[in-house]
Short mmCIF file of the C-alpha atoms (twelve columns), coordinates in Angstrom:
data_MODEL
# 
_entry.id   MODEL 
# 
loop_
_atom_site.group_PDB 
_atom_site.id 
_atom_site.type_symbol 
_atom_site.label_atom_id 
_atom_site.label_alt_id 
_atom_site.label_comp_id 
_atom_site.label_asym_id 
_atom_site.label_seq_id 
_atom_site.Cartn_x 
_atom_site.Cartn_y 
_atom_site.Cartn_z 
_atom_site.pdbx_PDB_model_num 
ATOM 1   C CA . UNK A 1   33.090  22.170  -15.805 1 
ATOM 2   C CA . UNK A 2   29.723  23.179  -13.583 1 
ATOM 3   C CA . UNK A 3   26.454  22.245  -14.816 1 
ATOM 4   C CA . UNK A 4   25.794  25.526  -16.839 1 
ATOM 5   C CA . UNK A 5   28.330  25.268  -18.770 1 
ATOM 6   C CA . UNK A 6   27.745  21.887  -20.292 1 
ATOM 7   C CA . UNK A 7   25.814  21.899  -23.684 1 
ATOM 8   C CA . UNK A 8   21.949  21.563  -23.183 1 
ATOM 9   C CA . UNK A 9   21.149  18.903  -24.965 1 
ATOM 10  C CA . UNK A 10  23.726  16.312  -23.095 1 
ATOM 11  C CA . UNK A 11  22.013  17.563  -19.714 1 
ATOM 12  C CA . UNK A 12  18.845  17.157  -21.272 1 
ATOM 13  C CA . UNK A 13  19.641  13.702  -22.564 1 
ATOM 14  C CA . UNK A 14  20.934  13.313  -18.625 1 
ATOM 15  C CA . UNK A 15  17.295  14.261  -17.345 1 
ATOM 16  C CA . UNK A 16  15.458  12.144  -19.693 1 
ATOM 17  C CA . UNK A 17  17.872  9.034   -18.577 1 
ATOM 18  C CA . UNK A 18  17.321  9.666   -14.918 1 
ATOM 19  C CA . UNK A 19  13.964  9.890   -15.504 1 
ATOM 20  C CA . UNK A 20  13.110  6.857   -17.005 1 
ATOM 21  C CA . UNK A 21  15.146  4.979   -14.322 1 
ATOM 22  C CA . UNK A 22  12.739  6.604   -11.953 1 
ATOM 23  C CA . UNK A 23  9.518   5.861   -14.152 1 
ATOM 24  C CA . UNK A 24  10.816  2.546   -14.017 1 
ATOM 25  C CA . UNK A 25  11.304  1.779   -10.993 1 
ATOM 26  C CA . UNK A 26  7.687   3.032   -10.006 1 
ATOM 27  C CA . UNK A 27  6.430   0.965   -12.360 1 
ATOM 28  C CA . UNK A 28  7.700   -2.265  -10.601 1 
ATOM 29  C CA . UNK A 29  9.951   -3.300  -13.363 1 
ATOM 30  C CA . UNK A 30  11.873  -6.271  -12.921 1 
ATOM 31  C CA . UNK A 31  15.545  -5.374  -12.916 1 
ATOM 32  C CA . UNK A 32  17.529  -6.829  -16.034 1 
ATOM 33  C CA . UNK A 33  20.378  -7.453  -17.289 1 
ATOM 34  C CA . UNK A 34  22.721  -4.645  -18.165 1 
ATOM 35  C CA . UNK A 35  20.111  -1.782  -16.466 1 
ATOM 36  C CA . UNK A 36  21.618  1.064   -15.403 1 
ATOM 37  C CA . UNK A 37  20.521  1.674   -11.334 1 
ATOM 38  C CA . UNK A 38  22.116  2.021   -8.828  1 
ATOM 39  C CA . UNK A 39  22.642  -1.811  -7.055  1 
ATOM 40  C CA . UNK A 40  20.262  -1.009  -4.215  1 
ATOM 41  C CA . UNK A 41  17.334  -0.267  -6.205  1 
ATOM 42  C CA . UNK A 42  15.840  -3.721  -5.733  1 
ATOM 43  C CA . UNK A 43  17.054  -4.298  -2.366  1 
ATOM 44  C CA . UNK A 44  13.830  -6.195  -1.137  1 
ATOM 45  C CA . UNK A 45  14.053  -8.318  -4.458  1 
ATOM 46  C CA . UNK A 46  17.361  -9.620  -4.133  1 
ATOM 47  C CA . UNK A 47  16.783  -10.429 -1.031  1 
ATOM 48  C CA . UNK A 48  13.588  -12.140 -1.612  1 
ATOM 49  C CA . UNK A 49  15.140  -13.988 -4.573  1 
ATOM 50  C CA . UNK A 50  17.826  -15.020 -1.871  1 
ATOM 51  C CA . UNK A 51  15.884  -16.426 0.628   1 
ATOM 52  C CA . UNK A 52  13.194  -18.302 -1.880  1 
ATOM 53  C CA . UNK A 53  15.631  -19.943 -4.330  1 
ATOM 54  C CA . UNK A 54  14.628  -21.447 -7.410  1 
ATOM 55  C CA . UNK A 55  13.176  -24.387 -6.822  1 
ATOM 56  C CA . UNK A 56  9.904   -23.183 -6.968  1 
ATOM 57  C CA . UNK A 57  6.784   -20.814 -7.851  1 
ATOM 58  C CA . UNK A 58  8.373   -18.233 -6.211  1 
ATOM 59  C CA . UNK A 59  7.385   -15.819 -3.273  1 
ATOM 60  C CA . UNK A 60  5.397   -12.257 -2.313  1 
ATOM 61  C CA . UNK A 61  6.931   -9.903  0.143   1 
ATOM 62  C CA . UNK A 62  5.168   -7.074  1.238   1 
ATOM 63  C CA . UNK A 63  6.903   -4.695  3.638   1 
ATOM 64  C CA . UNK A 64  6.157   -0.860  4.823   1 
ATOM 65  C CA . UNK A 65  7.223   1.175   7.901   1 
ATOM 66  C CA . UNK A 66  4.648   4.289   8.352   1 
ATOM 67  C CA . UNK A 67  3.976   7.233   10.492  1 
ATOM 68  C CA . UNK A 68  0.181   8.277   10.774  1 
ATOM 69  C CA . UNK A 69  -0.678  12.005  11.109  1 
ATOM 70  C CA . UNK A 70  -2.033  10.487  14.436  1 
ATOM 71  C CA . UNK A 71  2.015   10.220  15.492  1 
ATOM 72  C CA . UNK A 72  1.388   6.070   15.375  1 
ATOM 73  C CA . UNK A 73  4.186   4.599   13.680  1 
ATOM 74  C CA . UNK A 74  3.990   0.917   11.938  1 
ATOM 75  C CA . UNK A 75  6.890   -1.063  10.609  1 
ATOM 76  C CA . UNK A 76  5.268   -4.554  9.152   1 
ATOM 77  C CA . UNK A 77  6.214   -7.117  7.158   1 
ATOM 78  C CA . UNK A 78  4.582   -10.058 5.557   1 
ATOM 79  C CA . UNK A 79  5.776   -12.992 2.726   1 
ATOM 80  C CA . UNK A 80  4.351   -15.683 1.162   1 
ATOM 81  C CA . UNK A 81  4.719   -18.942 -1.241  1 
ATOM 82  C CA . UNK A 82  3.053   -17.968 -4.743  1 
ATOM 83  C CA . UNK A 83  2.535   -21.660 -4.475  1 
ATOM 84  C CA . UNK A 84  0.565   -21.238 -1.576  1 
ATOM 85  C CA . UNK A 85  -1.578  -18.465 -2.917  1 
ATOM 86  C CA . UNK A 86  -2.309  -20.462 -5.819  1 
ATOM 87  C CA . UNK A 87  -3.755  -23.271 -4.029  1 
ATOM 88  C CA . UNK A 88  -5.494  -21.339 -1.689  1 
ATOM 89  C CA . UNK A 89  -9.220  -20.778 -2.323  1 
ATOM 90  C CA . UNK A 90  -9.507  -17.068 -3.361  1 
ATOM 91  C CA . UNK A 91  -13.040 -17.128 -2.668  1 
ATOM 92  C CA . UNK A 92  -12.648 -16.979 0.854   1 
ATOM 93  C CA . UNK A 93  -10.687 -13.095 0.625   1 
ATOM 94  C CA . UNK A 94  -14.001 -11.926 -1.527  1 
ATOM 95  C CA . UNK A 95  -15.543 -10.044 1.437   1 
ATOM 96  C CA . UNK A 96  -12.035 -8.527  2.736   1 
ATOM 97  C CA . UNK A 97  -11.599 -7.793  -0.494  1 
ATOM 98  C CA . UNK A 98  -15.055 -6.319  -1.290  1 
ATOM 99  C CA . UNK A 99  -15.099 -4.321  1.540   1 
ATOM 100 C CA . UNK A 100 -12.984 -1.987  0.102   1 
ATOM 101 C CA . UNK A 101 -14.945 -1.649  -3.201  1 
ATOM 102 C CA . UNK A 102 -16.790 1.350   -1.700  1 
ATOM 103 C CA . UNK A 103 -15.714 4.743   -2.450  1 
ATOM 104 C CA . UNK A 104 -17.275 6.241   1.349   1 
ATOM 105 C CA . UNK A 105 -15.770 2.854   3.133   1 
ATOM 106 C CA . UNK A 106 -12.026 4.238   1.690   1 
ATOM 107 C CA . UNK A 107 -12.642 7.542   2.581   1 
ATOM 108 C CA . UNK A 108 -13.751 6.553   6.356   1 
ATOM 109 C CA . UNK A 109 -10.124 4.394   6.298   1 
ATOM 110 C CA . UNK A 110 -8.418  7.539   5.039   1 
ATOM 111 C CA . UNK A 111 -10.213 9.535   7.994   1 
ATOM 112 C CA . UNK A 112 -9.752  7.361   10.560  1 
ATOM 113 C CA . UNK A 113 -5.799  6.964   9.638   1 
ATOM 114 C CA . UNK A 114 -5.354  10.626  9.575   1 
ATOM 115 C CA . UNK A 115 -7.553  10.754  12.990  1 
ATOM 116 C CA . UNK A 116 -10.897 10.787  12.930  1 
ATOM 117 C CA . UNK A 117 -11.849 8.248   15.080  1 
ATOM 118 C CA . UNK A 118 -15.767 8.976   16.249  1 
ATOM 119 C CA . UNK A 119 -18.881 7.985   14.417  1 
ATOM 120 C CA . UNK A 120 -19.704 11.699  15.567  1 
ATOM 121 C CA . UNK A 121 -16.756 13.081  14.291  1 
ATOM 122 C CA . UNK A 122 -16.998 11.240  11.015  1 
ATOM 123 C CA . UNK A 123 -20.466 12.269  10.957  1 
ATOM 124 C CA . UNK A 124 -19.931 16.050  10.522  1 
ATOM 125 C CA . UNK A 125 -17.981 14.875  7.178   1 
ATOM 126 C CA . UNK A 126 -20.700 15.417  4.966   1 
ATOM 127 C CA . UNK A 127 -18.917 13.563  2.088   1 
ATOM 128 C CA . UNK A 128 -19.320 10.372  3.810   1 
ATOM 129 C CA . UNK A 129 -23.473 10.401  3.857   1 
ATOM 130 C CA . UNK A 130 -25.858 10.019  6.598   1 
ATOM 131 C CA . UNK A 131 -25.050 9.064   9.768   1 
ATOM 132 C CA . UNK A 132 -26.977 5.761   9.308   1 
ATOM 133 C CA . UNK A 133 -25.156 4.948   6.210   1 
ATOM 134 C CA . UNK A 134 -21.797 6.203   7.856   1 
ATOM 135 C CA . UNK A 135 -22.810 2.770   10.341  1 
ATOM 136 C CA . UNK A 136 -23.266 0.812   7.883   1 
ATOM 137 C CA . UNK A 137 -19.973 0.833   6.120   1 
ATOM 138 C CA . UNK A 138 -18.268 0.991   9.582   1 
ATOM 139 C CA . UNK A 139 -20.185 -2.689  10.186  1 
ATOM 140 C CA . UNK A 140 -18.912 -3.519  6.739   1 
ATOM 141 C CA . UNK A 141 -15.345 -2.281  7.586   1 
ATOM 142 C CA . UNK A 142 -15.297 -3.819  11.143  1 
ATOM 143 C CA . UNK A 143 -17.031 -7.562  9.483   1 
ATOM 144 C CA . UNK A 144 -14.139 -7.370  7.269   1 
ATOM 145 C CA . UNK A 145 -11.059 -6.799  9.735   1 
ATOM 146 C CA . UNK A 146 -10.548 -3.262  8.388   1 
ATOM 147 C CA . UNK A 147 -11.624 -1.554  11.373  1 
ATOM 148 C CA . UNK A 148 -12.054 -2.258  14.789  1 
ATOM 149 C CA . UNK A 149 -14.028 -0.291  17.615  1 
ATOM 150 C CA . UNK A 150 -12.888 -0.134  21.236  1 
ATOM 151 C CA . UNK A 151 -16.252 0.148   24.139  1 
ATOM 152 C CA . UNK A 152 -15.647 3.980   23.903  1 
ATOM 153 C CA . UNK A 153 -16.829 3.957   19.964  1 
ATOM 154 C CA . UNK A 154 -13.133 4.974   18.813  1 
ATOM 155 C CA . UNK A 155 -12.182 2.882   15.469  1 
ATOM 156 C CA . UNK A 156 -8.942  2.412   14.154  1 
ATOM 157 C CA . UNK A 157 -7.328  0.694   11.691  1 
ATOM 158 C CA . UNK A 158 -5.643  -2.827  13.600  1 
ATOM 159 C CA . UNK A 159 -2.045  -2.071  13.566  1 
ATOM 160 C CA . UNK A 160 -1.818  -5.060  11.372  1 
ATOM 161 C CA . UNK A 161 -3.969  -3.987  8.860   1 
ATOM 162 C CA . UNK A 162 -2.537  -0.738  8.158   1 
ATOM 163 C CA . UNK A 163 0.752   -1.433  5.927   1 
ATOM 164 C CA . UNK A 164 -1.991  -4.286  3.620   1 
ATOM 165 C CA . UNK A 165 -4.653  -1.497  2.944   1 
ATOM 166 C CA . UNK A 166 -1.790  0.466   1.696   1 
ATOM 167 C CA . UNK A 167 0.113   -2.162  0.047   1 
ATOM 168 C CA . UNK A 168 -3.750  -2.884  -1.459  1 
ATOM 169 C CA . UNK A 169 -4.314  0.672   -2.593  1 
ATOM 170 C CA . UNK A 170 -1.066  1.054   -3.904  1 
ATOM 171 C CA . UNK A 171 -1.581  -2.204  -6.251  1 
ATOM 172 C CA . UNK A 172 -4.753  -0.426  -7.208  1 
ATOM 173 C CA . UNK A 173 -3.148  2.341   -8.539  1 
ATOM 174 C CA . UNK A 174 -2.916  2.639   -12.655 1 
# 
């Protein structure tokens, strides 16, 4: 029997069950007993859960592989003991951290990922202020490890740093 032909409420109900897989997934929910996904769903989970064990606080894996409209391409990874997060002193990420808390410092990262790489050229991006106050969140941005400069006054985002800010931005999403 095709698709059409089936009553519209099952392939309704059928929608509305695929979509709260989806939803759910998104949302980062922990897989559970008797869920129906596919197995591969939390791929990077299992395998997290594998390597960790359970014989303590457990671990963070955070993982990305992306391709810049600039044609760069970045495949990272990075994991973690929660137990050594805990007894770390958070204090110490504060200005990394607050160097994103600018709307114009995020919107130079997003320009200079998608190729804008000149205080000139980010300059003529009237969104992002004066040119003086364009330097100063580049200082901010570069103090912090978000941006580097080269002698030629390019700045990029440090290949390391590109898979965080969007692991970072995607946590910060609601």
């Amino acid at each position: 029997m095709d698709a059409s032909a089936e009553p519209l409420e099952h392939r309704v109900s059928e929608l509305e069950r695929r979509l709260a897989e989806l939803t759910s997934t998104v949302e980062g929910r922990t897989p559970r007993a008797g869920d129906r996904r596919p197995p591969d769903v939390f791929w990077a989970l299992e395998g997290l859960r594998e390597r960790v064990g359970d014989d303590n606080g457990g671990a963070v894996l955070f993982t990305g592989t992306v391709h810049l409209p600039t044609g760069e391409h970045y495949d990272w990874q990075f994991g973690t003991a929660v137990d050594d997060i805990f007894e770390s002193d958070w204090s110490d990420w504060a200005s990394t951290l607050g160097a994103l808390g600018h709307p114009v410092r995020l919107l130079l990262l997003r320009r200079v990922l998608a190729g804008t790489r000149t205080a000139t050229e980010l300059a003529d991006d009237d969104a992002l202020g004066t040119t003086g106050q364009i330097y100063h969140h580049l200082r901010q941005l570069v103090a912090a490890g978000w941006l580097h400069s080269s002698a030629r006054g390019q700045y990029a985002v440090p290949g390391e740093r590109v898979v965080p800010l969007l692991v970072v931005l995607s946590g910060a999403q609601r």
